[in-house]
N, C-alpha and C positions, 0 to 999 in steps of 0.2 A: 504494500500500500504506500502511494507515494505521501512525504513529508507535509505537502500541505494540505493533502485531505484528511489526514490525521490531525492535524492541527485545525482545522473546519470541525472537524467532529469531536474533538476534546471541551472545543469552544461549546459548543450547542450541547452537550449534555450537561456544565456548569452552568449554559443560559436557562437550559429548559429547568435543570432541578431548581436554580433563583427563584425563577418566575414560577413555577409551581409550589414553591415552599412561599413565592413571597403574595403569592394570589389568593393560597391557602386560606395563611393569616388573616390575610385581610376581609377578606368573603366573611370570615367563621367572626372577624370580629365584629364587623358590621353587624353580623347578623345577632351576636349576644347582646348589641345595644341594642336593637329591637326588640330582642326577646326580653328582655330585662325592663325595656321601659314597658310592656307590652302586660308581665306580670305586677308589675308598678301597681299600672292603672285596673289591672283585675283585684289585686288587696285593698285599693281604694274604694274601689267599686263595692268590694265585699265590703265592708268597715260602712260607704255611706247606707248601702241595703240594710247592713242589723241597726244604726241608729234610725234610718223611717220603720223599720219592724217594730220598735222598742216605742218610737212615736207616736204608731198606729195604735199601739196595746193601749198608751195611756190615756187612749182615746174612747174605747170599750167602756160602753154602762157598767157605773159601781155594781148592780145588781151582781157579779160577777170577781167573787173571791180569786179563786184561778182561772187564768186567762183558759179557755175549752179548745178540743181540737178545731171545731167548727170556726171559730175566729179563725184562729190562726192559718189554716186552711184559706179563708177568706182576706186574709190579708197579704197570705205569699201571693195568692191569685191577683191582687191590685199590683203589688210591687211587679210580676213578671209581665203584666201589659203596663207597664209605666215607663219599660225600657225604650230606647232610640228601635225605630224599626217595629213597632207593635207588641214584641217581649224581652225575655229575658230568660235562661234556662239556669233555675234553680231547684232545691231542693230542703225542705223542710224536716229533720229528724228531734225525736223528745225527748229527756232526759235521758231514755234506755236507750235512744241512739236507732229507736223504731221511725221508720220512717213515715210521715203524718203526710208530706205534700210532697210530689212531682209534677216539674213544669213538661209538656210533650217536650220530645227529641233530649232532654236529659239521659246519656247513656251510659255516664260510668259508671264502676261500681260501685261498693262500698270501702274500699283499701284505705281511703284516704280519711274518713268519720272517726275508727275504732283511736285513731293519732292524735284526734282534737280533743282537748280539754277544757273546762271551765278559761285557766289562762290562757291557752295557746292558741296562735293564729297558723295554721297551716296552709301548702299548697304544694301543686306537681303538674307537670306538662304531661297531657296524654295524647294519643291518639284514637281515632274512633272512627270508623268506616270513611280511614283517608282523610281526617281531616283531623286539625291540632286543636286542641284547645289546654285553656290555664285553670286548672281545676284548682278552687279554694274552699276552704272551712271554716266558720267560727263559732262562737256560743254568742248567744242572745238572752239576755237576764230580763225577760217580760213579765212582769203582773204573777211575781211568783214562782215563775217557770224559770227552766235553764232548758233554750233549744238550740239547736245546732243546723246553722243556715252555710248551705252547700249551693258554688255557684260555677258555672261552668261559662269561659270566656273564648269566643272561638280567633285563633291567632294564625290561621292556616294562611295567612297572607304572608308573614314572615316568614313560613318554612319556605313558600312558593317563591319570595324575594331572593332566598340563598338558594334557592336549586337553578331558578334565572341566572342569579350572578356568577354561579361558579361555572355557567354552561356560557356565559357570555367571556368570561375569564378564560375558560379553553378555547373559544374561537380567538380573542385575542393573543394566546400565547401561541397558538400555530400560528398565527401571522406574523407575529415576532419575529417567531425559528426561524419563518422562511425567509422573509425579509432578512434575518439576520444573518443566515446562511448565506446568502447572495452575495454582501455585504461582506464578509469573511471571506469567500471564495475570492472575492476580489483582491482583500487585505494580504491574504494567504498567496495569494499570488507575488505580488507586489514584495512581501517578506523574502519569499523564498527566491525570486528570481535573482541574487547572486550566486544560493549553489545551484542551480540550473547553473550557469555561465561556468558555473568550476564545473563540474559535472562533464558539461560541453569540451571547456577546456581540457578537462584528463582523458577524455576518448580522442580530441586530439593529437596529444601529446602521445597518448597507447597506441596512435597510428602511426608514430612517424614524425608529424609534423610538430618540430619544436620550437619552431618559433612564434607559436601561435601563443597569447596572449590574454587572459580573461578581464572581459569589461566590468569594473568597476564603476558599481552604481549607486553607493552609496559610503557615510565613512562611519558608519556606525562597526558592531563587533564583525558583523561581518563583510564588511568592505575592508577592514586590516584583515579579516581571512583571506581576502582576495589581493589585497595588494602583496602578504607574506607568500602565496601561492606562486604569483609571479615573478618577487624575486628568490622562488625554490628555484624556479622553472628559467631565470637566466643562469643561475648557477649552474644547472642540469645541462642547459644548453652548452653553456660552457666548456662545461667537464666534457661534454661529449665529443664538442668541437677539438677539444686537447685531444681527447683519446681518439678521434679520427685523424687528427695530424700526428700523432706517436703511429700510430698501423700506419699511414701513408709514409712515413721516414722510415721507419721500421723495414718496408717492402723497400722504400729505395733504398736503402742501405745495405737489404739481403742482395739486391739486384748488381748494386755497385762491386759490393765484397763477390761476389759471384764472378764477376766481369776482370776484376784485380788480382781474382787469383787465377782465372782464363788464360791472359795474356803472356805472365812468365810464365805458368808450367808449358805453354803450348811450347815460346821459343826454348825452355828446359829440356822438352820433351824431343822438339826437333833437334838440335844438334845435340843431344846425347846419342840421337838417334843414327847421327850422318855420322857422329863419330863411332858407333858399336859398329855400322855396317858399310863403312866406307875406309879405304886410306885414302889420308889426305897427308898433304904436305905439312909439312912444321908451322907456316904459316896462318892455314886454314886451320888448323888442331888449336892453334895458340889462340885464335879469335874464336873456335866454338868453343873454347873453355871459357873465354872469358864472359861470351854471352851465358853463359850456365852462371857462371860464380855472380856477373852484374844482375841476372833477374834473383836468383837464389839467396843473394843478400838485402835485395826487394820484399820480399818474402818475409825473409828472416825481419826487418824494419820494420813490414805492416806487420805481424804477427805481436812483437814487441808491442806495439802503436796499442792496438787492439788492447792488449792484455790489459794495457797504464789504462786505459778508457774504462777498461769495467773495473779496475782497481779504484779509482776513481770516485764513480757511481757509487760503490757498496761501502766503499774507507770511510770511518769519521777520523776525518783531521785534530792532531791534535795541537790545540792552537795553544801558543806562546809567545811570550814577547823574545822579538829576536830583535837586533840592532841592522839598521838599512847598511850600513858599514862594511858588515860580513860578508855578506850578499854579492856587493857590488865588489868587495877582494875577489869572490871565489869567480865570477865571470869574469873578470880581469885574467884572472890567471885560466881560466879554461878558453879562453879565446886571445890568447898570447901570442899563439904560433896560426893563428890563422891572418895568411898573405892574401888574401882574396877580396879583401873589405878591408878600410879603414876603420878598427870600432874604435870608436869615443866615450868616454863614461863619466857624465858627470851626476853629484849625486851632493842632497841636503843631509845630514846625518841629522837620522829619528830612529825613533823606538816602535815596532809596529805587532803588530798580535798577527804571526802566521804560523804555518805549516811552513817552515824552509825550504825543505827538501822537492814539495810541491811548486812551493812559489819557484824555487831554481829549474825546472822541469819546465816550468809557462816562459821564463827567460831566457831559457837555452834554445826551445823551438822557436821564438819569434826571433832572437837573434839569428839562429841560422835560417830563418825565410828571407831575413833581409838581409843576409849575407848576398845569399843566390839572387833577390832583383836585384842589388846593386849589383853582382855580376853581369846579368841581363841587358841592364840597364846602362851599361858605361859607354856603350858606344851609340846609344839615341841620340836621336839630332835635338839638339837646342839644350841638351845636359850641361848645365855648369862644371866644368871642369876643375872646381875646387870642391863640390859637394862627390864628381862621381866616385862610385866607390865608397862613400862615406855612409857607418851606420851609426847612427847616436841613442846613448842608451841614455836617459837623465832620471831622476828620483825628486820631486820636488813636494814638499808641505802643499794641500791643499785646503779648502776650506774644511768641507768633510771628508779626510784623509790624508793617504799618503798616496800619491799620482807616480806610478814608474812610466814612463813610454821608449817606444822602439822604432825610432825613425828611419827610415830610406829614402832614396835617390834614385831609384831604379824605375823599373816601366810602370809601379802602379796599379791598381786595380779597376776596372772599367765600374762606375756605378751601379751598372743592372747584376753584378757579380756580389758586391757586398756584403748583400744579406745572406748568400749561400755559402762563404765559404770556410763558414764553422761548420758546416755539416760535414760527417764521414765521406771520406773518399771523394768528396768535391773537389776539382782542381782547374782553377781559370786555364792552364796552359799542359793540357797533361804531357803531351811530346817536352816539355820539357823538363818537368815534374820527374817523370821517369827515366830522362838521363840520368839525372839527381837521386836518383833511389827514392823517390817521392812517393808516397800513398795517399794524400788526399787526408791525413789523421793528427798531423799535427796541432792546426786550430782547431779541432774539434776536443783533443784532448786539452787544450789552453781553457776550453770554454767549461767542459765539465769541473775541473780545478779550480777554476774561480767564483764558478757557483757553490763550492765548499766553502769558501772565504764568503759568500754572499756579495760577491760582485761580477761584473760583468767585462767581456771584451768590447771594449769601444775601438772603434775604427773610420781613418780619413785618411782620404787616399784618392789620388787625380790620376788618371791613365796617363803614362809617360814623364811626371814629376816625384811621383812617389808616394807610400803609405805610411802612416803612422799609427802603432798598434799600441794605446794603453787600457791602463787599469787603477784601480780605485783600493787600495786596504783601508779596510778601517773597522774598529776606531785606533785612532793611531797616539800616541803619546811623544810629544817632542822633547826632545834632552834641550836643556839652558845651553 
């Protein structure tokens, strides 16, 4: 059963039990102040009937010690044609409570006589062939006598008043309900139509389609349910969007590593091949060893690459303050004997919170990339011939951090390449990449490393002027 037909029918059975408890009430109370005034005027009634009885007696010839049944008889008969309408229906009983006078249509019984006493005034609601009346009794102290005058008041209009109003009260409470049903159905509509919209929205979202969005129609509790929904559902997006571009690198990177290891084993394969089933010359023998040993150490490079990349990945670094000082010694002296580049190093001394051994690992591969463009690079046309050849390593305080960069002079990286070439096995120029023993895994490994430090490879870089590769430590602490 849906949410707001339940909520329509919760409603309407709190309305209909209101309106019938409160119709109840009301009907049953009206009707006791009818009934009540109704008995009122029947005890009055009785009360003025015994003082004209009592009146009438002391009006009876002295010749008459005790008032006789024949009077008395004779004066209930004036009193019941005395009444409004031509009578009145009473009933005359004598000291023994024997009955002396009855008016016609007098039908109750006796139940209510044997109750009355000299002091007491009695009465009770009866009913009598469908019709109600206010049955009353008293005594009468006449001319000697103690009688006892019974008088019967017909009230059937009052019951007839509450059986109308409690039938006019049900047709008003169906029209209520219905009316008020309607009126609900709409409300309930109106309530509910933001999870309709989620509703809508999750069978979207279960189909596929995530970027769909549910309409916010209100800002009550359930318009923040709907606004919290949508941003579940950008997150969701999100994630998804990540995990589709992790399987799309993923595929190209099984694709690339596929292709990288293709290319040496074929030439591996081939002149191991010409050398098992061919003689060759000393010549030819010297050059197919050497293409075996140059892709073979290809190999052995990307395999190394690789390994650092999921070491990487899985390692938590353990961070410590090291002095920028050390650093910049130990590349000095690992790139001492390299004649191929001019490096340069200049360097602010601080204090920084690394992993060393990682941080020297992101310096050694960016060093030796911009080794190889400035090789590349030295003979382009319009190359300042004091920069070619030149790699500059600098360390400087930054605002938030400590700044290393790795500058060149060589060809550069074209714009549209940029963004791609921290991916695995990416390589703007692979022909020459792989004279170089190249695999495409160096920047990729710089970029995993730094994201353990919680920073990033920044990268500027003009085709044919050169790139400049920094990075960000921090939080860093500077010595006085």
């Amino acid at each position: 059963m849906k949410f707001s037909i339940k909520l329509v029918l919760s409603t309407m059975i709190v309305l209909a039990l209101a309106l019938g408890f409160s119709g109840f009430y009301f009907v049953n109370y009206v009707f006791e102040t009818s009934l009540d005034r109704e008995v009122g005027q029947a005890l009055d009634e009785s009360s003025i009937l015994s003082f004209a009885f009592e009146t009438a007696a002391l009006n009876v010839p002295l010749k008459y010690s005790v008032l006789p049944d024949s009077v008395v008889e004779e004066i209930a008969s004036k009193l019941e044609m005395g009444g409004q309408g031509g009578g009145r229906l009473l009933r005359i009983a004598d000291e023994e409570k024997n009955i002396l006078y009855t008016s016609s249509g007098f039908t109750s019984d006796e139940g209510l006589l044997p109750q009355t006493d000299q002091h007491t005034k009695s009465y009770r609601v009866i009913r009598a062939q469908d019709r109600f009346y206010v049955h009353t009794c008293v005594s009468i102290n006449a001319l000697n006598r103690i009688l006892y005058l019974e008088t019967m008041k017909d009230v059937t209009e009052v019951f007839t008043e509450r059986a109308l109003g409690f039938s006019l009260y049900r047709k008003v409470t169906v029209v209520m309900l219905l009316t008020g049903m309607v009126v609900m159905l709409f409300i309930a509509s109106l309530l509910t139509k933001p999870i309709r919209l989620l509703t809508q929205a999750t069978r979207k979202m279960a189909a596929g389609d995530y970027a769909y969005r549910a309409r916010q129609v209100s800002r009550d509790e359930l318009g923040q349910l709907t606004g919290d929904f949508n941003r579940m559902a950008n997150a969701l997006e999100e994630n998804i969007c990540k995990l589709e571009e992790e399987i799309e690198a993923r595929e190209e990177f099984m694709g690339a590593f596929a292709h990288e290891l293709k290319t040496p084993l074929t030439a591996i394969i081939g002149y191991a091949d010409m050398l098992r089933s061919h003689k060759l010359d000393e010549e030819k023998s010297i050059m197919s060893a050497n293409y075996i040993y140059t892709e073979g150490k290809r190999l052995e490079t990307m395999s190394f690459r690789l390994l650092d990349i999921i070491v990487a990945k899985q390692e938590e670094a353990q961070m410590q303050e090291a002095p920028v000082g050390e650093l910049f010694a130990y590349l000095r002296e690992m790139f001492a004997e390299k004649k191929e580049a001019d490096i340069r190093f200049v360097h602010e001394e601080a204090v920084v919170w690394m992993e060393a051994n990682l941080i020297k690992t992101v310096l050694v591969n960016l060093i030796d990339n911009a080794c190889k463009a400035s090789e590349t690079g030295a003979g382009l046309e319009g190359t300042d011939s004091d920069t070619a050849g030149v790699v500059e390593v600098t360390g400087q305080k930054a605002e938030n951090g400590y700044r290393i960069s790795v500058r060149d002079y060589g060809i550069g990286i074209p714009e549209a390449e940029q963004s791609k070439i921290i991916k695995a096995f990416y390589m703007v120029d692979k022909s020459r990449a792989r004279s170089k023993n190249g695999a495409g895994l160096g920047l990729a490994l710089c970029a995993e490393i730094l994201k353990i430090h919680h920073s990033e490879l920044q990268i500027e870089s003009k085709e044919g002027e050169g790139s400049c590769f920094s990075f960000i430590l921090a939080p860093c602490r500077c010595k006085d």
